[in-house]
DRENDO-1510 file (C-alpha; in Angstrom, 1 decimal, always signed):
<recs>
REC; n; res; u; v; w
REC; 1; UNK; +117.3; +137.2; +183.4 .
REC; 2; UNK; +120.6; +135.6; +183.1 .
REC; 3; UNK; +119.2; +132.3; +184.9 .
REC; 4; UNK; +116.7; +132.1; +182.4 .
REC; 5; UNK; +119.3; +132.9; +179.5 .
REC; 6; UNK; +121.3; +129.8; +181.0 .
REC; 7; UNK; +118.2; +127.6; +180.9 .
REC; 8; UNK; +117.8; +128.2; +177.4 .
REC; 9; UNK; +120.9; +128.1; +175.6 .
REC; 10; UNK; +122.7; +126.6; +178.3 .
REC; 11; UNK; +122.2; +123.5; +177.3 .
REC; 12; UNK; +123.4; +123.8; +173.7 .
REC; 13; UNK; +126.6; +125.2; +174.6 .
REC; 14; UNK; +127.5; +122.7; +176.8 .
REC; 15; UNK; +126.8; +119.6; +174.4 .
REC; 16; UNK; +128.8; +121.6; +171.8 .
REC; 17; UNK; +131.3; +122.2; +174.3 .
REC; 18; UNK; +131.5; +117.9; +175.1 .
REC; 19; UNK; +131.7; +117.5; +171.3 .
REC; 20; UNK; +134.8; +119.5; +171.2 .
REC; 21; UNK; +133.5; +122.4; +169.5 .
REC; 22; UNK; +132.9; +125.7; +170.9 .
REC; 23; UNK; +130.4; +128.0; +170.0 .
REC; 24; UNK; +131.5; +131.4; +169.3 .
REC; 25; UNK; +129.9; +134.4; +168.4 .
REC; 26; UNK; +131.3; +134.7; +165.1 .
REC; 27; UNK; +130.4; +131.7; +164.1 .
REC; 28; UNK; +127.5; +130.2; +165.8 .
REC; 29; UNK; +126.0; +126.8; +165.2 .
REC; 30; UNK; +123.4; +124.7; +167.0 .
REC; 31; UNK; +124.4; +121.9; +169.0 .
REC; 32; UNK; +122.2; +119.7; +166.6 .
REC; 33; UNK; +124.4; +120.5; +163.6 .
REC; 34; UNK; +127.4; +120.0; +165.6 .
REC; 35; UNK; +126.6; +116.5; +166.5 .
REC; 36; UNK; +125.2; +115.4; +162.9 .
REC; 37; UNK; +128.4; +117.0; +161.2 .
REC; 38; UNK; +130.3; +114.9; +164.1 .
REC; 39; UNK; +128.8; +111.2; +163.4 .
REC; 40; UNK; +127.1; +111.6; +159.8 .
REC; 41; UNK; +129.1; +114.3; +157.7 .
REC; 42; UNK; +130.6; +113.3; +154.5 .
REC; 43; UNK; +134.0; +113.6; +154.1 .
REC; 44; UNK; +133.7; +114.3; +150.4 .
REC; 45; UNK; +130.7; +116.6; +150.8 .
REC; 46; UNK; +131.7; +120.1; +149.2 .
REC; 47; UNK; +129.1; +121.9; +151.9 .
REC; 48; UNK; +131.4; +120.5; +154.6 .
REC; 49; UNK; +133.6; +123.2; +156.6 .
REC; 50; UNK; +137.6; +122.3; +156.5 .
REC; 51; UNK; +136.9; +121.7; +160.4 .
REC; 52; UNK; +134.8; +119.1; +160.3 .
REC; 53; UNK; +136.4; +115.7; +159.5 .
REC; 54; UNK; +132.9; +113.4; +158.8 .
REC; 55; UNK; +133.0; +109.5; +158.2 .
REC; 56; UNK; +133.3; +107.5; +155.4 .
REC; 57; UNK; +130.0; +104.9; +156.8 .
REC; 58; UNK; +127.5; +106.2; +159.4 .
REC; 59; UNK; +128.2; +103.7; +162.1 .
REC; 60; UNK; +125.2; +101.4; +162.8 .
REC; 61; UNK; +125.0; +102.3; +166.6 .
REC; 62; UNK; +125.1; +105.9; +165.6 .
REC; 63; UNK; +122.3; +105.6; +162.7 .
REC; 64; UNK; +118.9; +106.7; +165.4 .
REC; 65; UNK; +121.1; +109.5; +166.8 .
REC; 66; UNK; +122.3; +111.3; +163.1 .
REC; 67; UNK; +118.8; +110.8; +162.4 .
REC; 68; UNK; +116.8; +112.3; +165.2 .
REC; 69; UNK; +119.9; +115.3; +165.3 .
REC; 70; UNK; +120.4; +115.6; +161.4 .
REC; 71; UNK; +116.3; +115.8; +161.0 .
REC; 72; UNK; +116.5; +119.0; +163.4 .
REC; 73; UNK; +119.7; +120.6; +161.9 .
REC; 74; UNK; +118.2; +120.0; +158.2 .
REC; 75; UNK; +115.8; +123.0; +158.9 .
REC; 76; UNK; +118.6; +125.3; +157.9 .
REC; 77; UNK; +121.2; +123.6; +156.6 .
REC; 78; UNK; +121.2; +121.8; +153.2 .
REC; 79; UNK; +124.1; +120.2; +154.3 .
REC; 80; UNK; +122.3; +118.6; +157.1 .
REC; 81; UNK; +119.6; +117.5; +155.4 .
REC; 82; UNK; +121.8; +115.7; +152.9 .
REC; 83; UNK; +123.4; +114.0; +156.0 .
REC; 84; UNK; +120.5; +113.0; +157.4 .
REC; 85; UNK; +120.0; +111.6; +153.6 .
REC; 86; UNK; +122.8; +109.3; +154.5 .
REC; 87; UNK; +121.8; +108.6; +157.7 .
REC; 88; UNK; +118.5; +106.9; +156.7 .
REC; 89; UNK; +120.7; +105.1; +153.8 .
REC; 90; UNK; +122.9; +103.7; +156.3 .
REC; 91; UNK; +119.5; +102.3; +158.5 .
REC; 92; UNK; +118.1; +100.7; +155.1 .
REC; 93; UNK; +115.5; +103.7; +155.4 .
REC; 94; UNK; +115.8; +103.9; +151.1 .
REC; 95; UNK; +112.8; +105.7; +150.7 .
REC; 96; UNK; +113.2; +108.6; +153.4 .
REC; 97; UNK; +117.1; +108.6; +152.0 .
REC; 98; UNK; +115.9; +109.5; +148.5 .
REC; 99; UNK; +113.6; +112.2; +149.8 .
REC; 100; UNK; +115.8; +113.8; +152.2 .
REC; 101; UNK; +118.3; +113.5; +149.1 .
REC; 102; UNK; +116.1; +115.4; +146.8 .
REC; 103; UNK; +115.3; +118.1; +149.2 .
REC; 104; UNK; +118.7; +118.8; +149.9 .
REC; 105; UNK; +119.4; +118.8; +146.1 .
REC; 106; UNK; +116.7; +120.9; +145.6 .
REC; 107; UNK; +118.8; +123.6; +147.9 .
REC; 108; UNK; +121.8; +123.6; +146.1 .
REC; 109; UNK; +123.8; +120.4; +147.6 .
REC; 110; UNK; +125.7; +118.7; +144.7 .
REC; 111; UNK; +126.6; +115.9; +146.9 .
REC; 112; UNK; +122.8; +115.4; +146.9 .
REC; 113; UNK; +122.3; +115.0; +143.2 .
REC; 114; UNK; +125.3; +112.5; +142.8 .
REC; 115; UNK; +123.2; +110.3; +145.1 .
REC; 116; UNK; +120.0; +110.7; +143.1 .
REC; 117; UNK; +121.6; +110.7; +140.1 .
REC; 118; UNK; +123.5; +107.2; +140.6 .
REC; 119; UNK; +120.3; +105.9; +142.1 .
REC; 120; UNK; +118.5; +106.7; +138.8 .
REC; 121; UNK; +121.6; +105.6; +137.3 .
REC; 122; UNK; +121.9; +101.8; +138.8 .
REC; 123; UNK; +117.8; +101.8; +139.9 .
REC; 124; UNK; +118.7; +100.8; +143.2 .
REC; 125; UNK; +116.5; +103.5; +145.2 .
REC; 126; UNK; +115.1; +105.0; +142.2 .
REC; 127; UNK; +113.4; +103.6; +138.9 .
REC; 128; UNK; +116.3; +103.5; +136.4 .
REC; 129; UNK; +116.5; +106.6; +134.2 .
REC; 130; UNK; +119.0; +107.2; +132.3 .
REC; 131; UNK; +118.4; +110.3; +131.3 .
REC; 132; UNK; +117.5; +111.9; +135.1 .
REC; 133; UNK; +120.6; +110.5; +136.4 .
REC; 134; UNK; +122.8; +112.3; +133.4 .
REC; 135; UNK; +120.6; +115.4; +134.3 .
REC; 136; UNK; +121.7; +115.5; +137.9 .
REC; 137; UNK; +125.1; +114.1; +137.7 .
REC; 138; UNK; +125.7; +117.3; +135.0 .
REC; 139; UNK; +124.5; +119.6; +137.9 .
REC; 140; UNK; +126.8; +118.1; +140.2 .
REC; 141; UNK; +129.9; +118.0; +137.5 .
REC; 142; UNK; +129.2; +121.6; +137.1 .
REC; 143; UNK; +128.9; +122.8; +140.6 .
REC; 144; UNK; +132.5; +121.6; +140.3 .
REC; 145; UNK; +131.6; +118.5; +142.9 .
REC; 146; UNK; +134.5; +116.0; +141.8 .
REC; 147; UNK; +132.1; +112.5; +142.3 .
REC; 148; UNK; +129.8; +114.5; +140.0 .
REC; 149; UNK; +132.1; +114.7; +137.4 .
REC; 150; UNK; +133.5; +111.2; +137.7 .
REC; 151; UNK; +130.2; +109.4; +137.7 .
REC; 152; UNK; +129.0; +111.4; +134.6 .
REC; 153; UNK; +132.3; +110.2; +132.5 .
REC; 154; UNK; +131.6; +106.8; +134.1 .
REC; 155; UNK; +128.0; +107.1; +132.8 .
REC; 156; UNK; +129.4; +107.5; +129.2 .
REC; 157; UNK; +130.0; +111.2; +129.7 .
REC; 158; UNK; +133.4; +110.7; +127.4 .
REC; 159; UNK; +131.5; +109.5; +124.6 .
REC; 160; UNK; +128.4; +112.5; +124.7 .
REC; 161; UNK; +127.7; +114.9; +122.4 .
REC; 162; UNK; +130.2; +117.2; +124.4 .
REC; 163; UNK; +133.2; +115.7; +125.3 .
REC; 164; UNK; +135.4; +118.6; +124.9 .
REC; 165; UNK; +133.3; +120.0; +127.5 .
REC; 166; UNK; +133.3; +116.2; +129.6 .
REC; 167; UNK; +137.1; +116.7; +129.4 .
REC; 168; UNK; +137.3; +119.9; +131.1 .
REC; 169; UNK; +135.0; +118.9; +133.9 .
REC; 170; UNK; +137.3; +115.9; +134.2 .
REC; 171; UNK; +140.5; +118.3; +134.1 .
REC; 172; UNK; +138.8; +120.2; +137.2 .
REC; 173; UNK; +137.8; +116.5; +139.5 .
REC; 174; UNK; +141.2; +115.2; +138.4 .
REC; 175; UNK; +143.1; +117.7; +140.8 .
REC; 176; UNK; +141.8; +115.0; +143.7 .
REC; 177; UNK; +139.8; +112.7; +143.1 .
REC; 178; UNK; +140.8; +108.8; +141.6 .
REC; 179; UNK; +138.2; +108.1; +139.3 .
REC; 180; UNK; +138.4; +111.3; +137.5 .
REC; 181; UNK; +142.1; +110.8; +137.1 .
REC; 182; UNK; +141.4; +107.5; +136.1 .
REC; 183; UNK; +138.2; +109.2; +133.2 .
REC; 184; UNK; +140.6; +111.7; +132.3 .
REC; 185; UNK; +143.8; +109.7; +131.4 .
REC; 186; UNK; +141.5; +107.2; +129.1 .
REC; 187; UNK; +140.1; +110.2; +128.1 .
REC; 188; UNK; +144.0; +111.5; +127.0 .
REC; 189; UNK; +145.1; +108.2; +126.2 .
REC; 190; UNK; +142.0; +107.4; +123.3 .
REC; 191; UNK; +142.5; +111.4; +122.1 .
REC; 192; UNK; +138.5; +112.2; +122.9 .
REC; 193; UNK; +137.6; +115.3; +123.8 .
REC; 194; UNK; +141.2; +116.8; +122.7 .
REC; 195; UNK; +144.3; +116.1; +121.5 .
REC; 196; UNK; +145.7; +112.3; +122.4 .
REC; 197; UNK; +148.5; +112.4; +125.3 .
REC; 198; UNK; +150.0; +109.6; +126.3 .
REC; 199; UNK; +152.5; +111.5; +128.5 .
REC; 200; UNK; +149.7; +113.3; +130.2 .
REC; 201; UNK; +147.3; +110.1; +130.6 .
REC; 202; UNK; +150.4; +107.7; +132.1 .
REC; 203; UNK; +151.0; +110.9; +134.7 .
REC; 204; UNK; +147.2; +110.4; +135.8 .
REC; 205; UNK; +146.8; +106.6; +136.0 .
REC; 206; UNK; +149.8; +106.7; +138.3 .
REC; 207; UNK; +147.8; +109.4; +140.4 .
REC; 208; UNK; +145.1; +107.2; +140.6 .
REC; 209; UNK; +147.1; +104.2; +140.7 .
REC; 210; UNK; +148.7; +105.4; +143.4 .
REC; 211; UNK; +145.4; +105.8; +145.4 .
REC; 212; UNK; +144.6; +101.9; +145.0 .
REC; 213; UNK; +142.2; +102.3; +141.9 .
REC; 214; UNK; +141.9; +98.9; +139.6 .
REC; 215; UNK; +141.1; +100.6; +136.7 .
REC; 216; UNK; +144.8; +103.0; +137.0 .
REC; 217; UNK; +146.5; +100.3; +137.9 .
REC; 218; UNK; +145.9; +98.1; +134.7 .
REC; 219; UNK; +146.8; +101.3; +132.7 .
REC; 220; UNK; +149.5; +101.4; +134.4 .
REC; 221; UNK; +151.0; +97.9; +134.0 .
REC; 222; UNK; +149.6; +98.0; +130.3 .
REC; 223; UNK; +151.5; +101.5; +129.7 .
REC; 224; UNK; +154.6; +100.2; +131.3 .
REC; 225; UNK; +155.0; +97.0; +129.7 .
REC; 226; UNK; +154.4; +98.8; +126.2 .
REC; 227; UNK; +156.4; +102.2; +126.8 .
REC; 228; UNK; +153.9; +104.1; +126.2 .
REC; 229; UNK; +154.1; +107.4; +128.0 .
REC; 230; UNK; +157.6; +106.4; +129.4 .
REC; 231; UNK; +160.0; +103.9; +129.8 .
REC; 232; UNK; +159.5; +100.2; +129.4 .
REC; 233; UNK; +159.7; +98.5; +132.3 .
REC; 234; UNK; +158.3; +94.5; +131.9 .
REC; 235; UNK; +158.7; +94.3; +136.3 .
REC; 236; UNK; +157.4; +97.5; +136.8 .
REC; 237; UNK; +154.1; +96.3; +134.8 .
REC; 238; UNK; +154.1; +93.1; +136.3 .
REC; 239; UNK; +153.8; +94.8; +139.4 .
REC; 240; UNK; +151.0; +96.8; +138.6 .
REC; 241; UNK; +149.1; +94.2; +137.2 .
REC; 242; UNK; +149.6; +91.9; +140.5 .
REC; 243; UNK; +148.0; +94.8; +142.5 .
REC; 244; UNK; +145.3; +95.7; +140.4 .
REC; 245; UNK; +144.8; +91.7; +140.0 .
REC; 246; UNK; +144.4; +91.3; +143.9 .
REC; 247; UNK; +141.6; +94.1; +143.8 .
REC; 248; UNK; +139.8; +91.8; +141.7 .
REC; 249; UNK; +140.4; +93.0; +138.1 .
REC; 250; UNK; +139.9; +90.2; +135.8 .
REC; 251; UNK; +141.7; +92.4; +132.6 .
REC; 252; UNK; +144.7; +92.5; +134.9 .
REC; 253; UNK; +145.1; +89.0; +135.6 .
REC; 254; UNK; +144.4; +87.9; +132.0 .
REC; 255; UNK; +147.6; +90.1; +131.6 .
REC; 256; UNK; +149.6; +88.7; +134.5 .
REC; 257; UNK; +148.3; +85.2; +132.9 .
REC; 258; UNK; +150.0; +86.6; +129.1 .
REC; 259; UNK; +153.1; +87.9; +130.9 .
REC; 260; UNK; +153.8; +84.4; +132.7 .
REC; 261; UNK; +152.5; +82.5; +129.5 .
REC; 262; UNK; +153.5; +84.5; +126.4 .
REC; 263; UNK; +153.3; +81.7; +123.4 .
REC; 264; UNK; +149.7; +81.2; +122.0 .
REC; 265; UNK; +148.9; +78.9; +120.2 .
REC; 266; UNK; +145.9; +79.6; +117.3 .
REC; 267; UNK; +143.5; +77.5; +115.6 .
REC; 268; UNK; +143.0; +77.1; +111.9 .
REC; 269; UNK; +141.0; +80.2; +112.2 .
REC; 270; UNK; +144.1; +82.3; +113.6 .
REC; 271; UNK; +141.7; +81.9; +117.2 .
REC; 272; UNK; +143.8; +81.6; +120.5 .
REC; 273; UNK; +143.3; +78.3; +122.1 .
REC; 274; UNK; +145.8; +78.5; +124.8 .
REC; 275; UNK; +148.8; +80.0; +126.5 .
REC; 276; UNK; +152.1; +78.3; +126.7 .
REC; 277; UNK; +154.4; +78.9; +130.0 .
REC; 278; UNK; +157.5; +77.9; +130.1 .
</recs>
């Protein structure tokens, strides 16, 4: 009996043992999970246990082995099948992504209906729809999943019918993630949703800021150079602006362009023609 009891499970614990992760009795997984949490897991993915560490991109020599192990696991674990999801996404499998997305959504996963919902959203995956992508990305935002909430502000969530409501998703995706910093401060900054706080908003876009997000980092410069929210600080802003500018933000290098060049000379009309630098 016990050679048989080896010959069937023996396996399994051994591959979980290579992969680093032993299997105990308390918590038992299968060998399949263990090895599609190891190579495809998402590292934002709410479903994820604090153990496992996942990867930003699915490498391309791992893509046939998440799937073939992810496809097995996903038979009781949603967050398997939303891995597997991202496995078939990383092969250029769009089709089986979106249906292995939807499934897992269907179960619950909220990382799953932020990937349908900014499919429907941008059309790449999914016929553009507006309204489906709102529809999922509100599930998401209030399963508490932080991309959830920061891809419904982005989808014009600060301007719906409920931005009091927008705001305090925002408040709870703020605590870690960029974008909803980012949502939250313009959110604060404009006074939508709530009273205007330009002490609060500054506070965020240096959060994000401080994580390398374009957006932040133009509030950041523009906030400095005006005093708003805090001291004026012209070098400080200029500094902001340069790092947001070398991320590509066009608004910040217009404004690196204004703060080099800051005479303008008008038309007729009072309509700028140029900058003068001196």
């Amino acid at each position: 009996m016990m050679t048989r009891s080896w010959a069937a499970g023996g396996s399994a614990v051994l591959l979980a043992l290579l992969l680093g992760g032993a299997i105990t009795s308390a918590h038992a997984q299968s060998a399949d999970l263990v090895l599609c949490d190891r190579i495809a897991a998402d590292p934002a993915d709410p479903d994820k246990p604090a153990d496992v560490k996942g990867v930003t991109e699915i490498a391309p020599g791992d893509v046939a082995t998440a799937i073939k192990y992810c496809r097995v696991a996903s038979a009781g674990s949603r967050r398997a099948m939303y891995a597997l999801g991202r496995a078939y996404a990383a092969g250029g499998q769009t089709a089986e992504a979106m249906a292995a997305y939807r499934k897992a959504a269907d179960k619950g996963s909220s990382a799953a209906m932020v990937e349908l919902g900014v499919a429907y959203a941008t059309g790449v995956g999914l016929p553009k729809d507006d309204a489906k992508a709102r529809q999922l990305l509100e599930r998401a935002a209030a399963a508490g999943n932080p991309r959830g909430i920061s891809n419904l502000a982005a989808l014009g969530g600060g301007t719906s019918s409920d931005p009091v409501k927008t705001r305090a998703l925002l408040a709870k995706g703020a605590e870690s993630n960029a974008e909803a910093q980012y949502q939250l401060g313009m959110m604060m900054a404009d006074g939508i949703g709530g009273p205007k706080d330009d002490v609060g908003a500054r506070a965020l876009f240096e959060k994000a800021a401080g994580q390398g997000h374009p957006g932040a980092l133009l509030q950041m410069g523009a906030f400095a150079q005006a005093g708003r929210g805090g001291p004026k600080d012209s070098d400080a802003a200029k500094a902001y602006y340069e790092k947001a500018a070398a991320l590509g933000n066009a608004d910040a290098k217009a404004a690196l362009k204004r703060s080099d060049c800051p005479y303008v000379l008008k038309d007729k009309r009072g309509n700028m023609v140029t900058n003068l630098c001196f």
